[in-house]
NUNU-327934 format. One record per residue (C-alpha): residue in one letter; residue number from 1; x, y, z. Coordinates in pm, 1 decimal, decimal comma. Layout:
<pt type="A" seq="NUM" px="X" py="Y" pz="Z"/>
...
This chain:
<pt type="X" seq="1" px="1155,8" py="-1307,8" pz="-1053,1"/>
<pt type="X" seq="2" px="926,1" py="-1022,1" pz="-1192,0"/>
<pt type="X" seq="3" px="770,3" py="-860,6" pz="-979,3"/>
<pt type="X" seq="4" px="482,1" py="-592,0" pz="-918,7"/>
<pt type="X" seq="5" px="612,1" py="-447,5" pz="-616,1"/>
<pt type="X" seq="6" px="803,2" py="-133,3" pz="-617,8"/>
<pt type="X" seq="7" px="877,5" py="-212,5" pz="-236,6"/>
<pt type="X" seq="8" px="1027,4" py="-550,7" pz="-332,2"/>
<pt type="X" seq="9" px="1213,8" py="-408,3" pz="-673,4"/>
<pt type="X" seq="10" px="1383,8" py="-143,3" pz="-480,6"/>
<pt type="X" seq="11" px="1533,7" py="-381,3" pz="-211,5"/>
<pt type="X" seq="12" px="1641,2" py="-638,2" pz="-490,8"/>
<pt type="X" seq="13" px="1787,6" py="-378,9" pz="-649,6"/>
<pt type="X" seq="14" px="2035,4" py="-284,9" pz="-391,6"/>
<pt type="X" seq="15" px="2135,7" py="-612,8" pz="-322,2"/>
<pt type="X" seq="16" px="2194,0" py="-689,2" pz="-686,7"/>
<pt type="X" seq="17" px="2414,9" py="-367,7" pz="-707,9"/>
<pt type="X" seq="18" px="2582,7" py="-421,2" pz="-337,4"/>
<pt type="X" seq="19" px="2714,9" py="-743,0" pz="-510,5"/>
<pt type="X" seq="20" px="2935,7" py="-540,2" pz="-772,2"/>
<pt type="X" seq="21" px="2959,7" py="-241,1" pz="-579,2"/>
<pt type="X" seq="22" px="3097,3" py="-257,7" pz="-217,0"/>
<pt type="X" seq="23" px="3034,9" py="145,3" pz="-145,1"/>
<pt type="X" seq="24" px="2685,5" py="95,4" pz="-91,6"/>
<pt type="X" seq="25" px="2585,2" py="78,2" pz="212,8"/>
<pt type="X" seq="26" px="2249,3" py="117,8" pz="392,2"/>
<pt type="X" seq="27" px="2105,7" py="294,7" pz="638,2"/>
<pt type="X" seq="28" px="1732,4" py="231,7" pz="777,8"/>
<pt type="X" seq="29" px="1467,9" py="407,5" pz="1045,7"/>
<pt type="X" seq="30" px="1326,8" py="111,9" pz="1202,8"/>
<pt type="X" seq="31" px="1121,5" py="36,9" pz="882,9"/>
<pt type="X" seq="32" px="1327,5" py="-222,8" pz="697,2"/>
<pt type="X" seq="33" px="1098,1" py="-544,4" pz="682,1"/>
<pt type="X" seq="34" px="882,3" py="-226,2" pz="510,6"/>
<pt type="X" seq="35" px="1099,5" py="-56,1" pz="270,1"/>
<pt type="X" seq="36" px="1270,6" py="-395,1" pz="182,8"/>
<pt type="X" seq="37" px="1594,0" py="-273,1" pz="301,4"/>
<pt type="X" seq="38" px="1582,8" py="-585,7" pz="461,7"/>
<pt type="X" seq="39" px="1666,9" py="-749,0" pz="171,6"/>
<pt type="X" seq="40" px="2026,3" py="-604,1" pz="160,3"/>
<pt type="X" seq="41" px="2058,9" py="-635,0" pz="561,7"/>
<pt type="X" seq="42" px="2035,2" py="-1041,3" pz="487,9"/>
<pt type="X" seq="43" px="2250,4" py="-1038,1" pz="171,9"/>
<pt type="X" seq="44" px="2530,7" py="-764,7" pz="348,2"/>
<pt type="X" seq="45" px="2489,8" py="-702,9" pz="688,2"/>
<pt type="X" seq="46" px="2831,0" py="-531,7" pz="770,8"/>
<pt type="X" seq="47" px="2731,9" py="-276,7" pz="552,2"/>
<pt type="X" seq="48" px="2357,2" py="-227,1" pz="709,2"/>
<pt type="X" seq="49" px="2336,4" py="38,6" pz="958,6"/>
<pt type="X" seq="50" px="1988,4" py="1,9" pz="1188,4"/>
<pt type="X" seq="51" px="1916,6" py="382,1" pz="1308,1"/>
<pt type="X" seq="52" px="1637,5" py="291,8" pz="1530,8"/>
<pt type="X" seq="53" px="1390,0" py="600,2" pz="1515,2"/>
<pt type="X" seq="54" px="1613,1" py="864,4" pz="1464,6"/>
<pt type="X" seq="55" px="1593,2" py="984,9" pz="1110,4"/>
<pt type="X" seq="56" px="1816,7" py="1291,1" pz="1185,4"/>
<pt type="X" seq="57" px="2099,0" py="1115,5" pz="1277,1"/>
<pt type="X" seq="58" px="2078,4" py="865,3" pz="955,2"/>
<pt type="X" seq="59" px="2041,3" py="1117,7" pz="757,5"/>
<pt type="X" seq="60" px="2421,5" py="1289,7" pz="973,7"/>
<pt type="X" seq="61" px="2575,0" py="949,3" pz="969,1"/>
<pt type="X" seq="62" px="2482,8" py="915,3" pz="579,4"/>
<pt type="X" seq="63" px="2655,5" py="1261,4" pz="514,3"/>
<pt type="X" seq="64" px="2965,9" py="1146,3" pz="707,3"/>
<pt type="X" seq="65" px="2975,3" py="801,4" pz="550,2"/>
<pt type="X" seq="66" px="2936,6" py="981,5" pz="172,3"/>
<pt type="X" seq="67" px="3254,4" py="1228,3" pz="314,4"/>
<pt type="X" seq="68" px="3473,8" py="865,5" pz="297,1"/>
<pt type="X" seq="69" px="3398,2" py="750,1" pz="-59,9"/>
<pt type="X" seq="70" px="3095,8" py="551,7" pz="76,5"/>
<pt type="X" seq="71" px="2734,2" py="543,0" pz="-129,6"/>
<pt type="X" seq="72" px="2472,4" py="545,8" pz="167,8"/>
<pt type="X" seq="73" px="2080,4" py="507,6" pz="128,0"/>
<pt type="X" seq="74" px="1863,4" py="621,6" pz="370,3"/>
<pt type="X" seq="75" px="1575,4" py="458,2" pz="389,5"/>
<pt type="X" seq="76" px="1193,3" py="559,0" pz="589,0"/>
<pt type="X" seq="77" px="847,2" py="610,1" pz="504,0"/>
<pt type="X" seq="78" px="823,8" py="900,9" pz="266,1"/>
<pt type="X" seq="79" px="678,8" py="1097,2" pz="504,6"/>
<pt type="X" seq="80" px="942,1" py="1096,6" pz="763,6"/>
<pt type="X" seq="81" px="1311,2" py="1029,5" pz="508,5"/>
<pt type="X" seq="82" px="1218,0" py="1437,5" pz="391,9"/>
<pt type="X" seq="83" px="1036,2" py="1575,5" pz="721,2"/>
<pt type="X" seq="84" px="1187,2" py="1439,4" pz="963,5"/>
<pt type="X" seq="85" px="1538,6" py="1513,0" pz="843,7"/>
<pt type="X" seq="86" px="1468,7" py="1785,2" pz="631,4"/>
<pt type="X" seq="87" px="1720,3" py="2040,5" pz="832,0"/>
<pt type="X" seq="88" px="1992,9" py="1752,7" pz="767,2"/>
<pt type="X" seq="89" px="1944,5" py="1696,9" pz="378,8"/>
<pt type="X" seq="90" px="1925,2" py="2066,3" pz="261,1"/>
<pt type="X" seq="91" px="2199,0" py="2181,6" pz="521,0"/>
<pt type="X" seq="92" px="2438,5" py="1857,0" pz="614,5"/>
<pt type="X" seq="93" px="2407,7" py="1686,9" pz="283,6"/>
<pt type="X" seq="94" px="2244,7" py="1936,8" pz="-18,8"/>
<pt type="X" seq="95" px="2468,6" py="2232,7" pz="88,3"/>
<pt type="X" seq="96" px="2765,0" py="2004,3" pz="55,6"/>
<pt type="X" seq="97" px="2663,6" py="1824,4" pz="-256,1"/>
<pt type="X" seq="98" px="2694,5" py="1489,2" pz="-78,3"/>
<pt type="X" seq="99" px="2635,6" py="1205,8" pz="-230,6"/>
<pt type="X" seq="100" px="2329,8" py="1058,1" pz="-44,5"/>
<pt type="X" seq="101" px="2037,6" py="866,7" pz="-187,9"/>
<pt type="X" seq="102" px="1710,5" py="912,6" pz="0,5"/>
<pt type="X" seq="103" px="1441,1" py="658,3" pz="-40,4"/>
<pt type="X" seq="104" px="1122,1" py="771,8" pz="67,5"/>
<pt type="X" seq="105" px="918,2" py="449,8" pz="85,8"/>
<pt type="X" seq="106" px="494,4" py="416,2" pz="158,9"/>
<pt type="X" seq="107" px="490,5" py="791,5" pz="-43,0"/>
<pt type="X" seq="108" px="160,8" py="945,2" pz="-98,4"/>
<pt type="X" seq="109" px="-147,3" py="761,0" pz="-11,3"/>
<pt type="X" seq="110" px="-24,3" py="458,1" pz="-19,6"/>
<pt type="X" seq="111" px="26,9" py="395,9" pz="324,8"/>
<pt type="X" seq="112" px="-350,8" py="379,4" pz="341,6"/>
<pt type="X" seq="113" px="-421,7" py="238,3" pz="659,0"/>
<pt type="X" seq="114" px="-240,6" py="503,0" pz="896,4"/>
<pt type="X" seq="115" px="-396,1" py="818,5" pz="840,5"/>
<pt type="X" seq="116" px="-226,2" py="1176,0" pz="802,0"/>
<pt type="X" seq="117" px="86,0" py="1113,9" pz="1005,3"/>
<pt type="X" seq="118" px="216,2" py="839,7" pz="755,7"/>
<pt type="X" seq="119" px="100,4" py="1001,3" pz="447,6"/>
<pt type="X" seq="120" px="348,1" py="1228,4" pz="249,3"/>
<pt type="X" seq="121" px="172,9" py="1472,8" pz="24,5"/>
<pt type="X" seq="122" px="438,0" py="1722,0" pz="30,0"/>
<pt type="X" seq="123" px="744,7" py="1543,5" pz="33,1"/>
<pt type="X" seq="124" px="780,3" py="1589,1" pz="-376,8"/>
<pt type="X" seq="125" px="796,2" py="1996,0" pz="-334,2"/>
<pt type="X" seq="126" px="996,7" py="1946,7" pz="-7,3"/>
<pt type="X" seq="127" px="1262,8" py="1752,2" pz="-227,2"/>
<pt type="X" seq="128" px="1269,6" py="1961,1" pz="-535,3"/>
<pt type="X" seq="129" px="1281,2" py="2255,6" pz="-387,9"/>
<pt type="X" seq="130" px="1645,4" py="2177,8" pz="-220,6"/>
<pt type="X" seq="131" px="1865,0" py="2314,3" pz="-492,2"/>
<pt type="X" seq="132" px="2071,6" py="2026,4" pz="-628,7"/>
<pt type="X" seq="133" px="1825,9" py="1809,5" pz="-533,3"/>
<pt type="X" seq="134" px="1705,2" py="1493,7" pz="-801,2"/>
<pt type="X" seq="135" px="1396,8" py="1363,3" pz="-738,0"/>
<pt type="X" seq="136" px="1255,4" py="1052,6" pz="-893,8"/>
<pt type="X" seq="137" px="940,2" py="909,7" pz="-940,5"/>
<pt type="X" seq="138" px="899,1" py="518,5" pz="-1062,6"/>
<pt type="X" seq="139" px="605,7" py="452,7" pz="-1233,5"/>
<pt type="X" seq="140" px="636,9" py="44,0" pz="-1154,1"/>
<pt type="X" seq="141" px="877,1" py="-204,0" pz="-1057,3"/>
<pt type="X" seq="142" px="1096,8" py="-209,1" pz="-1336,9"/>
<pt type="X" seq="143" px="1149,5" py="157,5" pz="-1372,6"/>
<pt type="X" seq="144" px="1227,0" py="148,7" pz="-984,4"/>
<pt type="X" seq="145" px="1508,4" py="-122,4" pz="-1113,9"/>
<pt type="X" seq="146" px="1634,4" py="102,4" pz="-1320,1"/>
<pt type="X" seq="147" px="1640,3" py="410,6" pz="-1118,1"/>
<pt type="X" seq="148" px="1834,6" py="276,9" pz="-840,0"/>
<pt type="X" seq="149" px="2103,0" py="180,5" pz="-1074,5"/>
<pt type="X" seq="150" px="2074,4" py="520,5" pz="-1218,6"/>
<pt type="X" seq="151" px="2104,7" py="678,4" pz="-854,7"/>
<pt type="X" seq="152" px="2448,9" py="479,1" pz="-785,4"/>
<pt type="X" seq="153" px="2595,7" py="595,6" pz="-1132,1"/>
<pt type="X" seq="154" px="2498,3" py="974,7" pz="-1052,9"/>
<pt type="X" seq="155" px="2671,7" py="1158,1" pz="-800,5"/>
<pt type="X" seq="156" px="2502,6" py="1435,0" pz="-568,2"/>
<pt type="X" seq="157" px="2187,3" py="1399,8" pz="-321,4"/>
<pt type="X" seq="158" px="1909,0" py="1228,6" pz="-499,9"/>
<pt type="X" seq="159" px="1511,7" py="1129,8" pz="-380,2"/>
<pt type="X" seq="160" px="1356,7" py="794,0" pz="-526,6"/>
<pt type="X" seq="161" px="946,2" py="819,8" pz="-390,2"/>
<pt type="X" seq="162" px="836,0" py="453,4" pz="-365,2"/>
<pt type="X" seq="163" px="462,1" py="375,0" pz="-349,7"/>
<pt type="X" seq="164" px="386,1" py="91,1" pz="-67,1"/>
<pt type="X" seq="165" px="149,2" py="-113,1" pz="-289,7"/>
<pt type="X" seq="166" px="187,1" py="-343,0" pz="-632,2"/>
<pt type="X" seq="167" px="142,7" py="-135,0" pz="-981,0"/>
<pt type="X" seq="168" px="107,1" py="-246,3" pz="-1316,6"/>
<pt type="X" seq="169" px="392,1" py="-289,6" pz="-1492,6"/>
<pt type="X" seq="170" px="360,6" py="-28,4" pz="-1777,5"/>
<pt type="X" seq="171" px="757,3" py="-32,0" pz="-1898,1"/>
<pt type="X" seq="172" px="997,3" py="-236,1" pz="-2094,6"/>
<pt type="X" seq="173" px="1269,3" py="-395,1" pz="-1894,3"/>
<pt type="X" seq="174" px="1453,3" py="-386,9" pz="-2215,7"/>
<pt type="X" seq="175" px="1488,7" py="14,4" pz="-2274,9"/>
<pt type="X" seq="176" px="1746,0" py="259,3" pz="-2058,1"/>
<pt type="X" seq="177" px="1601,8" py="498,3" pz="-1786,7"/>
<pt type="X" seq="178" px="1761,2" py="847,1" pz="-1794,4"/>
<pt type="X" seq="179" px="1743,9" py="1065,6" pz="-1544,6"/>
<pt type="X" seq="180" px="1577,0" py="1405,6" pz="-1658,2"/>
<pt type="X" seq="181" px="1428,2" py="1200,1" pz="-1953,3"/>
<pt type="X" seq="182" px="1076,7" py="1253,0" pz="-2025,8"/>
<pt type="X" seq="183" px="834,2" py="921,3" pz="-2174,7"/>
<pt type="X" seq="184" px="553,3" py="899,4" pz="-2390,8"/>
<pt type="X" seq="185" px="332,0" py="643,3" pz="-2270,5"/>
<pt type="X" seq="186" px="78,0" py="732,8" pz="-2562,2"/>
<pt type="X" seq="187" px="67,3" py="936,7" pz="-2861,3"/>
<pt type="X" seq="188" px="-203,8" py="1224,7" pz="-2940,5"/>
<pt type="X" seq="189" px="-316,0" py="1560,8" pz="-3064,9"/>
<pt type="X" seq="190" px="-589,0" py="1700,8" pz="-2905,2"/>
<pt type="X" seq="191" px="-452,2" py="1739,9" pz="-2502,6"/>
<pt type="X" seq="192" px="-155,4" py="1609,4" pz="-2295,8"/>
<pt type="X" seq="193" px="-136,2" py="1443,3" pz="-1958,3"/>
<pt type="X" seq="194" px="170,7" py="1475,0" pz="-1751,2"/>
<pt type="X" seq="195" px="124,3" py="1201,0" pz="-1480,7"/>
<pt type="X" seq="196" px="361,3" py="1005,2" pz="-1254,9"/>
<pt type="X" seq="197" px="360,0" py="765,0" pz="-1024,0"/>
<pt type="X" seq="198" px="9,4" py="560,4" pz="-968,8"/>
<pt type="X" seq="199" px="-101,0" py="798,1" pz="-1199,9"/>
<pt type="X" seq="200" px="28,9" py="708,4" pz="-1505,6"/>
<pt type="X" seq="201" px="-200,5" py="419,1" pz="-1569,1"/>
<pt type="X" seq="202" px="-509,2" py="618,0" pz="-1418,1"/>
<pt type="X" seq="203" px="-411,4" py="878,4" pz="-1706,4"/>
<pt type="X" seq="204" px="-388,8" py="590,2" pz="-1959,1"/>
<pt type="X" seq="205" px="-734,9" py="471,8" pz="-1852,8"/>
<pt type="X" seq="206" px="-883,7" py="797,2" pz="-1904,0"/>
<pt type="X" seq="207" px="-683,1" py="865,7" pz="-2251,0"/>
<pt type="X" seq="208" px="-861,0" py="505,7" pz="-2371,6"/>
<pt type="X" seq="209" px="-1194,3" py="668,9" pz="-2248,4"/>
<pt type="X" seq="210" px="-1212,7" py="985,4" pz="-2424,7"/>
<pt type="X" seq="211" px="-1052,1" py="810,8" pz="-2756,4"/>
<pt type="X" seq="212" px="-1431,8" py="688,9" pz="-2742,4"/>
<pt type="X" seq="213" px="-1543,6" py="1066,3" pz="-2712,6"/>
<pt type="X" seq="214" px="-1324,1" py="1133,8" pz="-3072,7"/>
<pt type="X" seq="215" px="-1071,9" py="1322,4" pz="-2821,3"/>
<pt type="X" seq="216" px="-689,1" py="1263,9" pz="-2858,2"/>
<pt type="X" seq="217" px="-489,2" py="1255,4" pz="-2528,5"/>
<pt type="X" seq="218" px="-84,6" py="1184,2" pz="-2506,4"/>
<pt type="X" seq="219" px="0,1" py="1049,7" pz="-2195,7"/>
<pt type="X" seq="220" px="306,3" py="1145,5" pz="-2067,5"/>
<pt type="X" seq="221" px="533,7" py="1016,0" pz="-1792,2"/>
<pt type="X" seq="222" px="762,4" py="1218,8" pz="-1563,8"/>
<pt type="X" seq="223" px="942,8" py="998,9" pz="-1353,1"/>
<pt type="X" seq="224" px="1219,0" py="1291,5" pz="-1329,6"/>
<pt type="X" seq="225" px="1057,2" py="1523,8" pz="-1144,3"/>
<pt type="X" seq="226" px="1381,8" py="1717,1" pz="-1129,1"/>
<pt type="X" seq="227" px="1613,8" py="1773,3" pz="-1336,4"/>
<pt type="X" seq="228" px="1293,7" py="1858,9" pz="-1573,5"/>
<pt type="X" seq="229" px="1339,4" py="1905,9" pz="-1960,8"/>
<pt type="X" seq="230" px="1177,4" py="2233,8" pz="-1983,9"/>
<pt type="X" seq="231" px="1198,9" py="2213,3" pz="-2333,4"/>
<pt type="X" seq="232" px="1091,0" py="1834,8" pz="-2378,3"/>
<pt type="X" seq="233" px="760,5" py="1979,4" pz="-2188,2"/>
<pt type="X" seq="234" px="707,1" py="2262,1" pz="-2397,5"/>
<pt type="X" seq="235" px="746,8" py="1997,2" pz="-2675,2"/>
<pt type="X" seq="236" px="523,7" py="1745,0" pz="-2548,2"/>
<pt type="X" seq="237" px="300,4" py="2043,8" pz="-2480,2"/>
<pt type="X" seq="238" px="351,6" py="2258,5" pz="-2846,7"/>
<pt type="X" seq="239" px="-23,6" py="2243,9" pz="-3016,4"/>
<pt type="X" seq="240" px="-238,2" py="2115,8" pz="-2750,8"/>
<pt type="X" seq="241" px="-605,2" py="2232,1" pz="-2678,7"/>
<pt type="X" seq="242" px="-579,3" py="2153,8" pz="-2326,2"/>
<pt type="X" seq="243" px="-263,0" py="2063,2" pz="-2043,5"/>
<pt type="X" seq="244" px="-336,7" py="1808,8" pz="-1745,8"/>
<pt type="X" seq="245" px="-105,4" py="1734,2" pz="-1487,3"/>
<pt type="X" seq="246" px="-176,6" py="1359,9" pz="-1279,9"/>
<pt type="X" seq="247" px="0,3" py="1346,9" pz="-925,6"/>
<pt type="X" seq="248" px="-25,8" py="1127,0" pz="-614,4"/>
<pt type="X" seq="249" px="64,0" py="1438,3" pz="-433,1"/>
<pt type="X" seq="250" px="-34,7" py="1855,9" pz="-328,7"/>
<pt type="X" seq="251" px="-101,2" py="2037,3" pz="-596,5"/>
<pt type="X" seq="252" px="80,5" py="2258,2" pz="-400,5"/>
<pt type="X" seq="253" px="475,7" py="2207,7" pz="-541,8"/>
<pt type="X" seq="254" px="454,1" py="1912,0" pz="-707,4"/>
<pt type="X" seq="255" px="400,1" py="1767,3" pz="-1051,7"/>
<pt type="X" seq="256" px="123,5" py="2069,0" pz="-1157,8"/>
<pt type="X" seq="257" px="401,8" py="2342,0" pz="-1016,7"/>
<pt type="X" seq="258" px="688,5" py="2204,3" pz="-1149,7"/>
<pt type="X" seq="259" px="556,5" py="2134,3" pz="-1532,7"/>
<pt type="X" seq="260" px="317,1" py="2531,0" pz="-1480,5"/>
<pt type="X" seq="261" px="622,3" py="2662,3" pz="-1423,6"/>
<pt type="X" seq="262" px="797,2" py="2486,6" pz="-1768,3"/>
<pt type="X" seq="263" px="543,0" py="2648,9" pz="-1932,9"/>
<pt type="X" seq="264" px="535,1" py="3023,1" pz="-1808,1"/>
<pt type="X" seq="265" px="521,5" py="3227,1" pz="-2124,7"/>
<pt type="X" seq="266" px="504,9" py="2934,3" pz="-2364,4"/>
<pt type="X" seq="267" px="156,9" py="2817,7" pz="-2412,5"/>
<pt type="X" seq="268" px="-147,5" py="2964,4" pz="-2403,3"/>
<pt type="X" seq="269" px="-349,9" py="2603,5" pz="-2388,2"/>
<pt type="X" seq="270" px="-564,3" py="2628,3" pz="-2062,5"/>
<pt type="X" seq="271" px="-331,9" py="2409,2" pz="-1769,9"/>
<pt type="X" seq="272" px="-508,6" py="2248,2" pz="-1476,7"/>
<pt type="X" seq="273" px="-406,8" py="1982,2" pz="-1209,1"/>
<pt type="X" seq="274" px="-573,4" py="1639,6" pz="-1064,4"/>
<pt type="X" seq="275" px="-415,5" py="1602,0" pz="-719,6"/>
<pt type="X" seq="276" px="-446,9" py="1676,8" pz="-345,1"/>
<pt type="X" seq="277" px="-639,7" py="1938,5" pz="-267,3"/>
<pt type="X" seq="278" px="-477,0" py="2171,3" pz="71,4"/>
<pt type="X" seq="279" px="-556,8" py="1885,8" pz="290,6"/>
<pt type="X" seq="280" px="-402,2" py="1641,4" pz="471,1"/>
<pt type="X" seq="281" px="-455,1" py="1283,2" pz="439,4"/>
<pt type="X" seq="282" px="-670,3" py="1047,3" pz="588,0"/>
<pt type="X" seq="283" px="-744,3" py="646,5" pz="643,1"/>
<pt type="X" seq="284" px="-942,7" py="377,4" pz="470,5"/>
<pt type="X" seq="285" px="-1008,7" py="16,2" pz="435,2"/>
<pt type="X" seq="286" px="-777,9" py="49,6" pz="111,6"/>
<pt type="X" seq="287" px="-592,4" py="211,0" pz="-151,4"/>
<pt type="X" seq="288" px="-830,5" py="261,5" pz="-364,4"/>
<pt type="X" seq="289" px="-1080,5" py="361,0" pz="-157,9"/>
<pt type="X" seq="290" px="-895,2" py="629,2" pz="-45,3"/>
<pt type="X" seq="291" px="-756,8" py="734,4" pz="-455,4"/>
<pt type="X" seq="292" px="-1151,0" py="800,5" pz="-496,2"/>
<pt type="X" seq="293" px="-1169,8" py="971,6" pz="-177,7"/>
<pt type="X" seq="294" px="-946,1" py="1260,7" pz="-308,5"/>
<pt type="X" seq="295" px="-1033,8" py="1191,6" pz="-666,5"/>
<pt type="X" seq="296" px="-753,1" py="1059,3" pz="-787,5"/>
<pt type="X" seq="297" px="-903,6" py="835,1" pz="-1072,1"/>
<pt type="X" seq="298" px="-938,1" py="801,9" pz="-1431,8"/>
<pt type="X" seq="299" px="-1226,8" py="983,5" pz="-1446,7"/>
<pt type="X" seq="300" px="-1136,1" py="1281,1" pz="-1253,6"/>
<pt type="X" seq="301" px="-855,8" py="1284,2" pz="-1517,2"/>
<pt type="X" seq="302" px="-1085,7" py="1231,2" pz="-1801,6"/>
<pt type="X" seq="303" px="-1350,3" py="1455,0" pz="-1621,6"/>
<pt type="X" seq="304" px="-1055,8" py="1772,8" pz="-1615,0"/>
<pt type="X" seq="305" px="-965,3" py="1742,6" pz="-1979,7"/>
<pt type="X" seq="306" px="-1369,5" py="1772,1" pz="-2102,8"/>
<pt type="X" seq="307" px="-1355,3" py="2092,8" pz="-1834,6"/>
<pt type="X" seq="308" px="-1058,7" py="2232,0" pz="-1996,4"/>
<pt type="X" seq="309" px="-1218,4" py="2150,5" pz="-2345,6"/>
<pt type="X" seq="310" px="-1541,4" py="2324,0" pz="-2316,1"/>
């Protein structure tokens, strides 16, 4: 059944693949009935592994399981499956090339109702900067499909950032994901948005805005936030009056960082970000509520490309 929930897509997912593939197994912080790793504890439960609150020594346990052939996923809030455990994935497992899928579930904002301490917006430039490191974005459910099949093809430590509420579906079930692979969500001349995540149809919104305003914007999605096609940016970017980045996230190491630093030296378009500021998070009554709070709408996107045009 089709579904809007990244949450949900991600747990049927592994189930789906657990039937073919008897390597996977899971691992999970006390969180399941949240990340939907539940879903795979019910279909396979002798190849669940319940961790309590002890992130740590999943992420240990995961390292030693990958050293016998196995596939593990470890599975938290976003916010604690890279902080927590950070000294464990870039030493244990990244140092070692192990092949360990982290899922870091609730990521950004999303987890709107629990303030700072539940709310990863650094975990992307925690992640990428681990050398060897993949780290993947979905931009809806049936990208997120698509990525966790991708994750149990490819071998080495991997990051899959899953946002806690229900997106529109913007993508085809019908076309491959590639990991790396950059998509154009919409075509035009005049500026490009790089957006991921929630973003991505926030950028869209803001591109169908300032068509009204005779301006051009090609909205791009970067659900690979590592490996990144330098040259597919430079590309996307060749020509452009103006470069936006869109993030759920800092714009400290994230998104904005990784696709500035694509461009050193290679465009002399003016580049700016819509993102978190150096703050931390905070609560609301909802998601959106808090997305305006720290301007993370379509018309802070469609407000920084008329800046950048002026």
């Amino acid at each position: 059944m089709a579904t809007n929930s990244l949450r949900t897509a991600y747990g049927e997912a592994l189930v789906a693949l657990g039937r073919e593939n008897k390597n996977i197994v899971v691992l999970e912080a006390d969180l399941g009935k949240s990340t939907m790793s539940s879903l795979f504890q019910a279909a396979y439960p002798e190849r669940y592994f319940e961790m309590s609150i002890a992130e740590a020594n999943m992420a240990s346990t995961a390292a030693g399981l990958a050293l016998t052939g196995k596939i593990p996923f470890i599975n938290s809030f976003a916010v604690f499956s890279t902080g927590r455990c950070y000294d464990q994935l870039r030493q244990t497992i990244s140092i070692a090339g192990l092949n360990v899928k982290i899922c870091g579930s609730s990521a950004g904002l999303s987890d709107y109702g629990d303030g700072s301490t539940h709310q990863s917006i650094e975990d992307m430039g925690l992640m990428r900067g681990i050398p060897g490191m993949t780290v993947l974005v979905p931009v809806d459910a049936v990208e997120t499909t698509k990525m966790v099949a991708a994750m149990v093809d490819h071998t080495g430590p991997m990051y899959i950032r899953i946002n806690r509420n229900d997106l529109p579906i913007l993508t085809p079930a019908d076309t491959p994901f590639e990991i790396g692979k950059l998509y154009t969500m919409k075509e035009g001349g005049d500026v490009v948005v790089f957006a991921n995540g929630v973003m991505v149809s926030r950028a869209l919104t803001a591109a169908e805005e300032l068509a009204a305003e005779g301006i051009s914007v090609k909205v791009v999605n970067v659900s690979t936030i590592k490996p990144l096609d330098r040259q597919a940016v430079i590309d996307a970017a060749k020509g452009m009056k103006a470069v936006v980045t869109a993030e759920e996230h800092s714009v400290i190491g994230g998104l904005g960082s990784a696709i500035a630093e694509a461009l050193r030296r290679e465009t002399h378009a003016p580049l700016d970000f819509v993102g978190v500021e150096d703050v931390f998070g905070t609560s609301a009554y909802n998601y959106e509520e808090l997305l305006v709070h720290y301007g993370l709408t379509a018309q802070a996107v469609a407000a920084k490309v008329r800046e950048l045009l002026k």
